[in-house]
C-alpha positions in Angstrom: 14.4 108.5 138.3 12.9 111.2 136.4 15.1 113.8 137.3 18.4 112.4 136.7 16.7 111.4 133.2 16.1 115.1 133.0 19.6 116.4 134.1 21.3 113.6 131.8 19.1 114.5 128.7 20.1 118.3 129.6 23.8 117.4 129.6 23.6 115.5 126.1 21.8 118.5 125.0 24.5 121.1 126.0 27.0 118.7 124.4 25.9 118.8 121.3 24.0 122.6 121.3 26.7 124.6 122.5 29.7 123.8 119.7 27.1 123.8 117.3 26.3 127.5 118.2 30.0 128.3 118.9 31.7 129.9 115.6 35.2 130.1 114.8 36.2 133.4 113.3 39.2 133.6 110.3 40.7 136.4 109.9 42.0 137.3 106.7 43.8 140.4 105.9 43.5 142.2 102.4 44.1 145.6 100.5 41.0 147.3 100.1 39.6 150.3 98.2 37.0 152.7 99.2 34.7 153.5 95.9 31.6 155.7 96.5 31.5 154.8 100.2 31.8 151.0 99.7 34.6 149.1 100.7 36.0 147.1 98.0 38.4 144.0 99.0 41.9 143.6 96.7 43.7 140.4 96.0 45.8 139.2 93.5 44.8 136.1 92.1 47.0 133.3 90.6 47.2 133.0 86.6 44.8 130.6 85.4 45.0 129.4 81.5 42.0 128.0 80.2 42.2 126.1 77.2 39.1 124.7 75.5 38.4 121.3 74.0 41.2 120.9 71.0 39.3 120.3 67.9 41.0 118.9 64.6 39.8 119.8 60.9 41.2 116.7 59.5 41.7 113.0 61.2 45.5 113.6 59.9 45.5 116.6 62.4 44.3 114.2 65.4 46.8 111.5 64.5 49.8 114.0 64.6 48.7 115.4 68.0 48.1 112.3 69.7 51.5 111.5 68.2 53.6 114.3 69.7 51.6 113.3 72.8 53.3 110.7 73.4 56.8 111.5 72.1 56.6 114.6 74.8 54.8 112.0 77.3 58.7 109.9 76.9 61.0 113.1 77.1 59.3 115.1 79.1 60.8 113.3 82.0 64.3 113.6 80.7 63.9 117.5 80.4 62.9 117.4 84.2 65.9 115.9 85.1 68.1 117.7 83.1 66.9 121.0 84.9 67.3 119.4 88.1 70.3 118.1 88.0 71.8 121.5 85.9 70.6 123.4 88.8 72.4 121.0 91.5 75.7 120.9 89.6 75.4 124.8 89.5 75.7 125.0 93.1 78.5 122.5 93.4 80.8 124.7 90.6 80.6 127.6 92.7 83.7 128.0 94.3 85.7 125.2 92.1 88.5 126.2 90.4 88.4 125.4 86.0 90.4 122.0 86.7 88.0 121.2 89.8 84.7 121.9 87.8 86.1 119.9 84.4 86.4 117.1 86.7 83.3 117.0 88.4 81.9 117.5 84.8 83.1 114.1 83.6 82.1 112.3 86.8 78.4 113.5 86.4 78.2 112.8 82.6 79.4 109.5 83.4 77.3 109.0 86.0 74.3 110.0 83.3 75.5 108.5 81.0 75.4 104.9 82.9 72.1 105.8 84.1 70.6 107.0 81.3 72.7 106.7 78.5 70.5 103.3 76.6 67.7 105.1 77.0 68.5 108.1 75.4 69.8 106.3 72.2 66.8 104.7 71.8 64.8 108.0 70.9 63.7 108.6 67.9 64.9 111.8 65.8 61.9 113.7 66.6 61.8 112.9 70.5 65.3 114.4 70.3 64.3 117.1 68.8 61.4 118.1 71.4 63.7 117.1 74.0 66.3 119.4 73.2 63.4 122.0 73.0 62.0 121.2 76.5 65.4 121.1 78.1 65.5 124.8 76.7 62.1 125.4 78.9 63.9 123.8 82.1 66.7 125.7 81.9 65.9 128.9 80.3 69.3 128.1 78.1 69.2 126.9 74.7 71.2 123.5 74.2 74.0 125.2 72.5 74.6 127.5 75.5 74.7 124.6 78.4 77.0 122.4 75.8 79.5 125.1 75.4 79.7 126.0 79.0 80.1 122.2 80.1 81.7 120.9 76.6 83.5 124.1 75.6 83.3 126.2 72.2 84.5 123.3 70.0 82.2 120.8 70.9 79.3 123.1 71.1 80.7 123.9 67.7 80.5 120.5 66.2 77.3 119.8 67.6 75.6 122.5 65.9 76.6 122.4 62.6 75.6 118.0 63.3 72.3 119.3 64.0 72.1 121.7 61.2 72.3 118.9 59.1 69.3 117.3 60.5 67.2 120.8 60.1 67.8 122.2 63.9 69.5 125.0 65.5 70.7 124.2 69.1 70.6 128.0 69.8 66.7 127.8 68.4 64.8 129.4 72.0 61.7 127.7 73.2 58.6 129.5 72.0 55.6 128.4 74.3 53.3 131.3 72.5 54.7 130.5 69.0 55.7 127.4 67.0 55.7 125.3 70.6 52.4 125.9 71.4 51.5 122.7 70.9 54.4 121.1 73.3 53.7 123.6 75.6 49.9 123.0 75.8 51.1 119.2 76.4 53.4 120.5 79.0 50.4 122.5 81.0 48.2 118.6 80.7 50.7 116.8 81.9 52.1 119.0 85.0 47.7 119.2 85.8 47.4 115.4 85.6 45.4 115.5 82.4 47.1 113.3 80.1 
């Protein structure tokens, strides 16, 4: 009886010794550079923004930020689709003739506009405004540009000088470094999951 104790206690003992000593090896393959007889490894590494805690002189300061928090928190979505779906109609133009693409046109703004259409009245002036701004960053098109390609010259036209009215410029770029720093650091929070 002792001796099959001793061979089963040696089998348990192999079980769990033997992967624990076993090592699997990764291989991973990189430039490297030779610098006074050491090899250094080379990678490039993603971009990484850091962005510190954002601190406000005045309560006034806070009260506007959190504000434009959440008017980019409610377009933000919009501006996501609008890329999207610019993109997908893209692809299905190539090919059409002028007549083909006006009418595939007027089917999707329909369709957007029954989806959508409520929705998008009920902004407010300034969610507009951001929104037009953020479709910009989608697309890499100001609003003027995508409504005279889709709308034509004369609508693109009448919509600017409408919007000049109000104090905008539909063929105003998006300026992420500049005066839309602020809408792009709530951009970066909301695409991390911080807000």
């Amino acid at each position: 009886m002792g001796m099959k104790r001793l061979v089963l206690f040696a089998i348990l003992f192999a079980g769990c010794v033997i992967p624990a000593f076993t090592q699997t090896t990764e291989v991973i393959i990189a430039k490297a550079k030779v610098v006074d007889g050491d090899t250094i490894p080379m990678m490039d590494l993603p971009v990484v923004r850091i962005k510190g805690f954002i601190i406000y002189r005045t309560p006034a300061d806070q009260r506007r930020f959190d504000r434009l928090v959440r008017n980019v928190k409610k377009v933000y979505p919009y501006a996501r689709l609008a890329g999207i779906k610019l993109q997908e109609y893209d692809k299905m133009m190539a090919g059409l003739s002028e007549k083909e693409q006006k009418k595939l046109y007027k089917k999707a703004e329909d369709e957007l506009k029954a989806e959508f259409g409520e929705e998008l009245k009920g902004l407010t002036f300034t969610q507009g405004r951001i929104l037009l701004k953020l479709v910009d960053r989608e697309t890499g098109t100001p609003t003027y540009h995508i409504v005279k390609e889709l709308r034509g010259s004369f609508v693109a036209f009448f919509w600017q000088n409408l919007s000049r009215l109000f104090g905008y410029n539909l063929k105003e770029k998006y300026d992420p470094e500049g005066k839309d720093r602020d809408i792009e650091t709530i951009v970066q929070m909301i695409e991390n999951g911080l807000i």
